[in-house]
VEXKETI-798180 format. One record per residue: residue number from 1; x, y, z of N, C-alpha, C in turn. Coordinates in nm, 3 decimals, always signed. Each point is the difference from the previous one (the first is absolute). Layout:
# residues N
markol; nX; nY; nZ; caX; caY; caZ; cX; cY; cZ
NUM; X; Y; Z; X; Y; Z; X; Y; Z
...
This chain:
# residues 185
markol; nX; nY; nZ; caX; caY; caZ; cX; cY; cZ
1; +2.474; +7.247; +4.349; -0.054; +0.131; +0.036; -0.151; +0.006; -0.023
2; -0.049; -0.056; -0.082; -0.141; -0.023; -0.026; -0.069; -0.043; +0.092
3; +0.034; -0.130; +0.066; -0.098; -0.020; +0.126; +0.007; +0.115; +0.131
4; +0.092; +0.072; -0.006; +0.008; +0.118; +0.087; -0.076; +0.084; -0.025
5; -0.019; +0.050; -0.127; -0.086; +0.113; -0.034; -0.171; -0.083; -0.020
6; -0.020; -0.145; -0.028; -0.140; -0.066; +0.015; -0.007; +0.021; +0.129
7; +0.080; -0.022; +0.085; -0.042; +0.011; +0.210; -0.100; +0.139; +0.010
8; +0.127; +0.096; -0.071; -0.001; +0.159; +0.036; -0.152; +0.017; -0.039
9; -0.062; -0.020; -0.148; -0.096; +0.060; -0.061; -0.088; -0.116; +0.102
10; -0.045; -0.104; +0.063; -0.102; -0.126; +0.040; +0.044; +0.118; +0.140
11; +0.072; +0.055; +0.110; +0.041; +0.040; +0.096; -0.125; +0.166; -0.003
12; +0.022; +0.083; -0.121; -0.032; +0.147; -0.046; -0.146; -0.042; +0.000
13; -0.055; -0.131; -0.021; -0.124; -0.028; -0.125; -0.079; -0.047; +0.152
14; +0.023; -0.057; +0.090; -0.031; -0.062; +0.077; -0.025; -0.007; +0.168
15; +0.054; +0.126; +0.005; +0.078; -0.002; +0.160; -0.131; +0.023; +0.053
16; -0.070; +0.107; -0.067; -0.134; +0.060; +0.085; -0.112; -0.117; +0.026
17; -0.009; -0.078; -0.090; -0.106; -0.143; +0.007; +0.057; -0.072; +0.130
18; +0.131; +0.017; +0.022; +0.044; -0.119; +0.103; +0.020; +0.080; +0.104
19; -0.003; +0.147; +0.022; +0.022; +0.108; +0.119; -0.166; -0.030; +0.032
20; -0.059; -0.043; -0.097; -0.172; +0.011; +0.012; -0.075; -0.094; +0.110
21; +0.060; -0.105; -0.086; -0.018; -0.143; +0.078; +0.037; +0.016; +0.170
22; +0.130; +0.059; -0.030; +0.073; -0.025; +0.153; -0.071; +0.077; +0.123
23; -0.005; +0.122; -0.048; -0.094; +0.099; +0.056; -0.168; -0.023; +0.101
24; -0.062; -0.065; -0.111; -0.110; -0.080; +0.024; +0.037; -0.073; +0.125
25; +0.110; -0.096; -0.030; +0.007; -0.118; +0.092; +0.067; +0.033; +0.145
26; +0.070; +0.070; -0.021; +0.081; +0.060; +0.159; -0.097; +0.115; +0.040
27; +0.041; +0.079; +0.118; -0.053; +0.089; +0.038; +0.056; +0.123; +0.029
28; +0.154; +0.028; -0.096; +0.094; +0.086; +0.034; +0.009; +0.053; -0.134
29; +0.015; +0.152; +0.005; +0.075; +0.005; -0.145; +0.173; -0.051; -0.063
30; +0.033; +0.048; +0.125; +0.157; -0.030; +0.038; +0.002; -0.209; +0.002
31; -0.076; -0.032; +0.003; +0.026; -0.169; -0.045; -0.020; -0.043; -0.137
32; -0.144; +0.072; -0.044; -0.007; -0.018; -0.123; +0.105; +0.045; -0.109
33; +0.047; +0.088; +0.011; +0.149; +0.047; -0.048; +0.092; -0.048; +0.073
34; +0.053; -0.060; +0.048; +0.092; -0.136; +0.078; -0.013; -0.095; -0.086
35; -0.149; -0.064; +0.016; -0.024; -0.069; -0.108; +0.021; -0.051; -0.133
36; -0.037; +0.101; -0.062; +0.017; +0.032; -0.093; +0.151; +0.029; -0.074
37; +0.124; -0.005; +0.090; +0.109; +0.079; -0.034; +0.000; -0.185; -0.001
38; +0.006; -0.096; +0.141; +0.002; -0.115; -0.002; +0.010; -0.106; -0.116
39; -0.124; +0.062; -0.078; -0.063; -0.112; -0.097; +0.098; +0.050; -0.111
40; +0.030; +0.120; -0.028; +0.052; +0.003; -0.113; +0.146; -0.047; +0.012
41; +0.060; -0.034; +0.075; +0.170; -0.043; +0.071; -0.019; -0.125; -0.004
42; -0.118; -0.073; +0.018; -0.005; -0.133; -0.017; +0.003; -0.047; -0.168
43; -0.124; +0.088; -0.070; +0.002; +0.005; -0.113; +0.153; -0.009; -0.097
44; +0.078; +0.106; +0.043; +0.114; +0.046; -0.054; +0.076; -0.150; -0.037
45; -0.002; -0.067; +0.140; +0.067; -0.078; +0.007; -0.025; -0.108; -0.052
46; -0.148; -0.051; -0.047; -0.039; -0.119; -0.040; -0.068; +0.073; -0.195
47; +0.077; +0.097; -0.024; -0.043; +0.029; -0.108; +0.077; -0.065; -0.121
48; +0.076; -0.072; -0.002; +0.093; -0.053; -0.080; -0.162; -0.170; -0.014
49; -0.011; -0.013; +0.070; -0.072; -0.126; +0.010; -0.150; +0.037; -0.072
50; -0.030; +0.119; +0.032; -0.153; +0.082; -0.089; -0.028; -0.067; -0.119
51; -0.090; -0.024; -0.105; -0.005; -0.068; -0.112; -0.107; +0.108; -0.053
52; +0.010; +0.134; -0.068; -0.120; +0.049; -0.029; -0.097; -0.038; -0.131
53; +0.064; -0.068; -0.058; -0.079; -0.066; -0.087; -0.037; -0.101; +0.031
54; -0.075; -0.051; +0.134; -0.078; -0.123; +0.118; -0.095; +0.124; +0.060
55; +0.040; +0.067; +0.051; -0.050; +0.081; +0.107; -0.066; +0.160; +0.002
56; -0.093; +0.075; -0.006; +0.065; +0.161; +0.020; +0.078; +0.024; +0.138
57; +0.079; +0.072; +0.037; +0.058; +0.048; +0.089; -0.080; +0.036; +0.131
58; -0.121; +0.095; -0.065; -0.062; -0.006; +0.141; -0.081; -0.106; +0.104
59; -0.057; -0.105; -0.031; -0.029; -0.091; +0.061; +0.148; -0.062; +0.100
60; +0.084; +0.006; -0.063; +0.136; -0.072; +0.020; +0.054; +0.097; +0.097
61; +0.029; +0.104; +0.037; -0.008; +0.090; +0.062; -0.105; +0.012; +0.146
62; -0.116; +0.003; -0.043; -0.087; -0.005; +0.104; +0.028; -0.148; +0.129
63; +0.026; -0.115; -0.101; +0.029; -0.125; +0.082; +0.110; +0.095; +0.046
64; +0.117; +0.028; -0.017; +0.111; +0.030; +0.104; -0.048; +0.111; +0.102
65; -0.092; +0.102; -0.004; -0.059; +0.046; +0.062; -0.058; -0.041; +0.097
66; -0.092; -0.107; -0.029; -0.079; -0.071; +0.088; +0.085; -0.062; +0.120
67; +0.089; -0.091; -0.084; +0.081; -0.101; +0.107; +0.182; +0.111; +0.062
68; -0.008; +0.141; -0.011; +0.072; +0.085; +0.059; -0.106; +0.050; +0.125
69; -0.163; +0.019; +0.017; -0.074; +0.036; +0.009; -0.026; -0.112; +0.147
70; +0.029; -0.115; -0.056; -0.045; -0.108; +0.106; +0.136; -0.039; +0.080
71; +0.110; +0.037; -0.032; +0.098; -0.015; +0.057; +0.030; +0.098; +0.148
72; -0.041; +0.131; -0.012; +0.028; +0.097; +0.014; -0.133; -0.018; +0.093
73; -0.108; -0.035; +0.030; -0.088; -0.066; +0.096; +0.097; -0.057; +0.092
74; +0.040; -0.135; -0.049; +0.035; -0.109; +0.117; +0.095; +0.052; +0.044
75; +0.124; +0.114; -0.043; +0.102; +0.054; +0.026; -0.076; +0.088; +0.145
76; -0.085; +0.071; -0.009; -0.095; +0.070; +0.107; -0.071; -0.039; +0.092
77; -0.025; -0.146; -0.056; -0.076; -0.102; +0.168; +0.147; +0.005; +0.041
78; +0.107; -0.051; -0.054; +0.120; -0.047; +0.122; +0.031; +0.118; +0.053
79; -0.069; +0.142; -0.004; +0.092; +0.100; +0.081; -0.120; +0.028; +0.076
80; +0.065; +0.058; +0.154; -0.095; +0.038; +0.071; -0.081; +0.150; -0.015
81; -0.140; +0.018; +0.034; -0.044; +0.123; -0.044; +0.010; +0.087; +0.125
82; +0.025; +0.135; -0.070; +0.029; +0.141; +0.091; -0.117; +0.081; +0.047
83; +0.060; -0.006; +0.105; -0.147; +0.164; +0.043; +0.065; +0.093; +0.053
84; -0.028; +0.150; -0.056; +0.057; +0.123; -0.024; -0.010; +0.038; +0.178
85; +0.050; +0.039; +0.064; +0.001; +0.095; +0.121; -0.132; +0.060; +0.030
86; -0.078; +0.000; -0.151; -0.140; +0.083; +0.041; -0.088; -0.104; -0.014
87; +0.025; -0.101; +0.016; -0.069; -0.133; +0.017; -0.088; -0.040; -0.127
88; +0.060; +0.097; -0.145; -0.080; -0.086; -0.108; +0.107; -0.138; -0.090
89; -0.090; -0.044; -0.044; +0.129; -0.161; -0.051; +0.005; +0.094; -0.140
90; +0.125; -0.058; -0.039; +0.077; +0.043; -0.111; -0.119; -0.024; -0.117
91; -0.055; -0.156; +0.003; -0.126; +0.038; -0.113; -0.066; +0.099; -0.005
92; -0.080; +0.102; +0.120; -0.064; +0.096; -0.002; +0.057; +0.092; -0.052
93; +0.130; +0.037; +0.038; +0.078; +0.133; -0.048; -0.052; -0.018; -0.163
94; +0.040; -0.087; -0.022; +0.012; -0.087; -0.172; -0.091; +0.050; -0.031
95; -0.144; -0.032; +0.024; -0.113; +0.034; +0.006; -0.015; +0.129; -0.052
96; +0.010; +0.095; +0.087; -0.012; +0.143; +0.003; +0.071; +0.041; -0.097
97; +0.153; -0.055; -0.048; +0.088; +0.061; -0.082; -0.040; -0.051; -0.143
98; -0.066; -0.104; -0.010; -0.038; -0.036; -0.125; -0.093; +0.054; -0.043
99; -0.117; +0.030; +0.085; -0.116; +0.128; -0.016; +0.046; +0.162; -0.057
100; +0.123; +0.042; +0.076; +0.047; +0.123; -0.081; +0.074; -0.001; -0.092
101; +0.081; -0.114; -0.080; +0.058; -0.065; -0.148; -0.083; -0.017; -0.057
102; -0.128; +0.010; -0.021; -0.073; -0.064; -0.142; -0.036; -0.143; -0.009
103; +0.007; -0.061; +0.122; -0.057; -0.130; -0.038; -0.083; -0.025; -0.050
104; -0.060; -0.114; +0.039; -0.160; +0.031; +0.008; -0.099; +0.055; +0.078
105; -0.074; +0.039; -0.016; -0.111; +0.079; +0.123; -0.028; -0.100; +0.121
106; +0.019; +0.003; +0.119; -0.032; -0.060; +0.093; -0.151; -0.105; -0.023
107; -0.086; +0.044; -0.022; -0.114; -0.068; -0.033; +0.054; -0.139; -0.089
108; +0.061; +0.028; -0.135; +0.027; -0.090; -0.080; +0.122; -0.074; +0.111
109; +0.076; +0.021; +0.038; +0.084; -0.055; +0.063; -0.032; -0.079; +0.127
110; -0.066; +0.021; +0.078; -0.161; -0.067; +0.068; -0.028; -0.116; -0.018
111; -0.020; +0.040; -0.190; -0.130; -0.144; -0.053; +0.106; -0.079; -0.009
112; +0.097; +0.049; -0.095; +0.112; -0.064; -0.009; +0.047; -0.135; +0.103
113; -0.039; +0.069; +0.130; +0.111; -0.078; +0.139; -0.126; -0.097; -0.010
114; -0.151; +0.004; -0.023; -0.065; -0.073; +0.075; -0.020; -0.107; -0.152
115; +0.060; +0.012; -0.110; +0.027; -0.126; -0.100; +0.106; -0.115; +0.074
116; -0.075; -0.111; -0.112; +0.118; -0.125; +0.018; +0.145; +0.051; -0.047
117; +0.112; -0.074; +0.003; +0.143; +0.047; -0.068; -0.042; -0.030; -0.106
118; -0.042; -0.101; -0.043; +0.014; -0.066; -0.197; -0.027; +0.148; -0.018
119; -0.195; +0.024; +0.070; -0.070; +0.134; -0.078; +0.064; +0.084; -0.002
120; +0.138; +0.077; +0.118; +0.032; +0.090; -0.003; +0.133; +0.012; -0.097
121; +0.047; -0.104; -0.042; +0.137; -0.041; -0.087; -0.076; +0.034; -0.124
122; -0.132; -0.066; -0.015; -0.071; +0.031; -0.163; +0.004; +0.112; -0.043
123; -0.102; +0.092; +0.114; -0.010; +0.156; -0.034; +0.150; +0.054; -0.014
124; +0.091; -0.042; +0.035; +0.105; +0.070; +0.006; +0.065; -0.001; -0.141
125; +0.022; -0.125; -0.042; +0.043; -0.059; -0.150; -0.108; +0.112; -0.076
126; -0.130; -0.074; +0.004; -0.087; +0.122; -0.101; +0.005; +0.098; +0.010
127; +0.043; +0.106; +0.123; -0.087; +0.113; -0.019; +0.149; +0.088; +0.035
128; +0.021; -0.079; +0.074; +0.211; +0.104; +0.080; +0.115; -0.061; -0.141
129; -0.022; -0.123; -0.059; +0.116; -0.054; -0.073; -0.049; +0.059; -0.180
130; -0.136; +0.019; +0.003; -0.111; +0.041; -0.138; +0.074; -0.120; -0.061
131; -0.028; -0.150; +0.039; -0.036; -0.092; -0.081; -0.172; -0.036; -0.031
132; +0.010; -0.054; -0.111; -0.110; -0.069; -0.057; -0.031; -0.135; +0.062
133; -0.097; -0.003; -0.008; -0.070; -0.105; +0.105; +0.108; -0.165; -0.055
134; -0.005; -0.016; -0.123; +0.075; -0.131; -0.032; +0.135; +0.043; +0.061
135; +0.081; +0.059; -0.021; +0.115; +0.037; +0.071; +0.028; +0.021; +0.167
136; -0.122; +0.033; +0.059; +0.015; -0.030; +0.179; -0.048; -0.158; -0.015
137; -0.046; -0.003; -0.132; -0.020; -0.184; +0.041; +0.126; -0.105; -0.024
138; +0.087; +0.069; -0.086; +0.125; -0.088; -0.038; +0.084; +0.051; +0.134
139; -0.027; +0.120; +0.036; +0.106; +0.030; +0.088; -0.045; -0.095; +0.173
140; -0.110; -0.013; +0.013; -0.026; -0.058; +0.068; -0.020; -0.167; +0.006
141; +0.036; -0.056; -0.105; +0.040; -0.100; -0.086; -0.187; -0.107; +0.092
142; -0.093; +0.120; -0.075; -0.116; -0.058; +0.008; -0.102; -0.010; -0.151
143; -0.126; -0.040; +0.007; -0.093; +0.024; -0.088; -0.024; +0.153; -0.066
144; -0.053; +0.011; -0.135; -0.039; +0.166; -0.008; -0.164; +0.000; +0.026
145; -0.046; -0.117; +0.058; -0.139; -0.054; +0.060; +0.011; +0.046; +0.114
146; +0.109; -0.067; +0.079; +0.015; +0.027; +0.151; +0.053; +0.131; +0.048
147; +0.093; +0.036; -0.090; +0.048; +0.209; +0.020; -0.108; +0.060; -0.029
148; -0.071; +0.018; -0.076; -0.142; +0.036; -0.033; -0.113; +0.029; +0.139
149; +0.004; -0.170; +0.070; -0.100; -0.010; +0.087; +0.043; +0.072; +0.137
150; +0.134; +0.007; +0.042; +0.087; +0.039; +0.078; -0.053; +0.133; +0.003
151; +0.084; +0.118; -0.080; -0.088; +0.121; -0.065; -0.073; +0.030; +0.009
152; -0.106; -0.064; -0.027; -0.134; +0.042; -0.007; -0.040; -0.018; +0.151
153; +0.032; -0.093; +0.039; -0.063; +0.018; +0.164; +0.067; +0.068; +0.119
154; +0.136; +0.009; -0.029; +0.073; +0.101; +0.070; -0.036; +0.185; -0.008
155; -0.050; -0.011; -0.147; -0.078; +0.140; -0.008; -0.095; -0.022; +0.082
156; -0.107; -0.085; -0.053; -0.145; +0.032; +0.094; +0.023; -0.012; +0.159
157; +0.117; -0.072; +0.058; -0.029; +0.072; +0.148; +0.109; +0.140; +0.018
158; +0.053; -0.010; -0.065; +0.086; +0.122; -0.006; -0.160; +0.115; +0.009
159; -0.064; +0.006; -0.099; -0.115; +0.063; +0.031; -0.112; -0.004; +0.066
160; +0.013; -0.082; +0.069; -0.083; -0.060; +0.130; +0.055; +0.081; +0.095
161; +0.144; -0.046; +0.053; +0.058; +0.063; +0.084; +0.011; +0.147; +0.010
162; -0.008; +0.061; -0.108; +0.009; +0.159; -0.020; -0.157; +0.036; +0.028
163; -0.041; -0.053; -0.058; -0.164; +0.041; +0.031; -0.026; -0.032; +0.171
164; +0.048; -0.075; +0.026; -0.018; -0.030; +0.160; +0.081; +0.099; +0.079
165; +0.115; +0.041; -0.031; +0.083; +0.073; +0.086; -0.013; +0.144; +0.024
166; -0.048; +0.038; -0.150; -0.087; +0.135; -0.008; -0.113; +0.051; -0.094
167; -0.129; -0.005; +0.041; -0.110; +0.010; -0.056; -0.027; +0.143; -0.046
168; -0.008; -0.041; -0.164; +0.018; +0.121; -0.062; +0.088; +0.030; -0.079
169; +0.112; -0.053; +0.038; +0.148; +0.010; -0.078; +0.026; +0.023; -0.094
170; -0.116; -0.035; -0.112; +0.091; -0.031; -0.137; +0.055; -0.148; -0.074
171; -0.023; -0.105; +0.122; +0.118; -0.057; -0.036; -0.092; -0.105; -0.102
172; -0.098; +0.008; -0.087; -0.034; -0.053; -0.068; +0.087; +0.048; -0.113
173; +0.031; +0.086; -0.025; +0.106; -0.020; -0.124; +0.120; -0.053; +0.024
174; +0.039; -0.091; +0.137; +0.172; -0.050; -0.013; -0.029; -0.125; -0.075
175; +0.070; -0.014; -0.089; +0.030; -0.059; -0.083; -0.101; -0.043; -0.116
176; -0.085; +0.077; -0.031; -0.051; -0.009; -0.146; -0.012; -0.120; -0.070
177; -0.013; -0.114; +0.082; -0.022; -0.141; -0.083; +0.102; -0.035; -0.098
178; +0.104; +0.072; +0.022; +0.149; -0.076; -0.144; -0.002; -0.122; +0.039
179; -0.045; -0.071; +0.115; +0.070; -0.146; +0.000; -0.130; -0.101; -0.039
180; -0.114; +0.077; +0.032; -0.111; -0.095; -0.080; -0.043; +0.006; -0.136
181; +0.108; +0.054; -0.069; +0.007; +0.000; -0.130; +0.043; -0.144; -0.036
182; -0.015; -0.071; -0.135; +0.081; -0.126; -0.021; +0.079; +0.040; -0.121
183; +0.021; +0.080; -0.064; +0.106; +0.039; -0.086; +0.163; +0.014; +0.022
184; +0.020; -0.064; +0.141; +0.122; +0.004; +0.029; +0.077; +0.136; +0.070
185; -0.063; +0.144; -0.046; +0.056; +0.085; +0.057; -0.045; +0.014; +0.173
């Protein structure tokens, strides 16, 4: 009964970091909560195998995230894409509907599209999953040199791109330099 109630409290403690991540990375709210229901069913199931005295939970978590995340891609190239009667493609609807859920602001979502994947998987771990820079680096089973450098330059065109898309914006405060910090957070 104990590892049931460790799931329950790592499940209560956790869900929003990995609703975070997912969120970031799709463009639906309704996927990211798909998602998210996903990762934790996988979890459930490979929780007997968990070792938490090796691991914290959330890194371990986020990997099942990630690779529910990348599955759920290639599952979507093999299907063919729709266009509504009013001739917009189902991404656009997406679009629009993720704009009135709380996504992110179109602008950020923008810079977002015009990052690499690593960059856009990074920001997502750091800023949608609120890992610490060594932790998108284990989770990304890279350097905390190379998550660092990732970060840091995915911000600066992230703010390139915002500054380019709308002059004036503001968008010198997206993202506040957390990743050119070297303290790990």
């Amino acid at each position: 009964m104990s590892g049931e109630n460790d799931f329950i409290a790592t499940y209560e403690k956790y869900v929003w970091d990995i609703y975070g991540f997912l969120a970031y990375r799709t463009r639906s709210r309704e996927e990211a909560e798909d998602l998210t229901q996903e990762t934790f069913e996988r979890a459930l199931k490979a929780w007997s195998r968990f070792d938490p005295t090796r691991n914290d939970a959330k890194p371990w978590l986020l990997v099942i995230a990630r690779n529910a995340y990348i599955d759920s891609r290639r599952r979507e190239r093999s299907r063919p894409s729709t266009v509504a009667a009013d001739g917009d493609s189902e991404q656009a609807r997406e679009d629009r509907a993720l704009a009135l859920t709380g996504g992110p602001e179109p602008e950020v979502a923008e810079a977002l599209a015009g990052l690499k994947r690593r960059e856009r998987e990074a920001l997502a771990l750091r800023f949608g999953g609120d890992l610490k820079t060594a932790e998108v680096a284990e989770v990304l089973d890279i350097s905390v040199a190379n998550a660092q450098q990732i970060l840091s330059r995915a911000l600066r065109r992230m703010r390139e791109l915002m500054d380019e898309g709308s002059p004036g914006s503001g968008a010198e405060g997206a993202g506040t330099g957390d990743a050119d910090r070297g303290d790990g957070k």
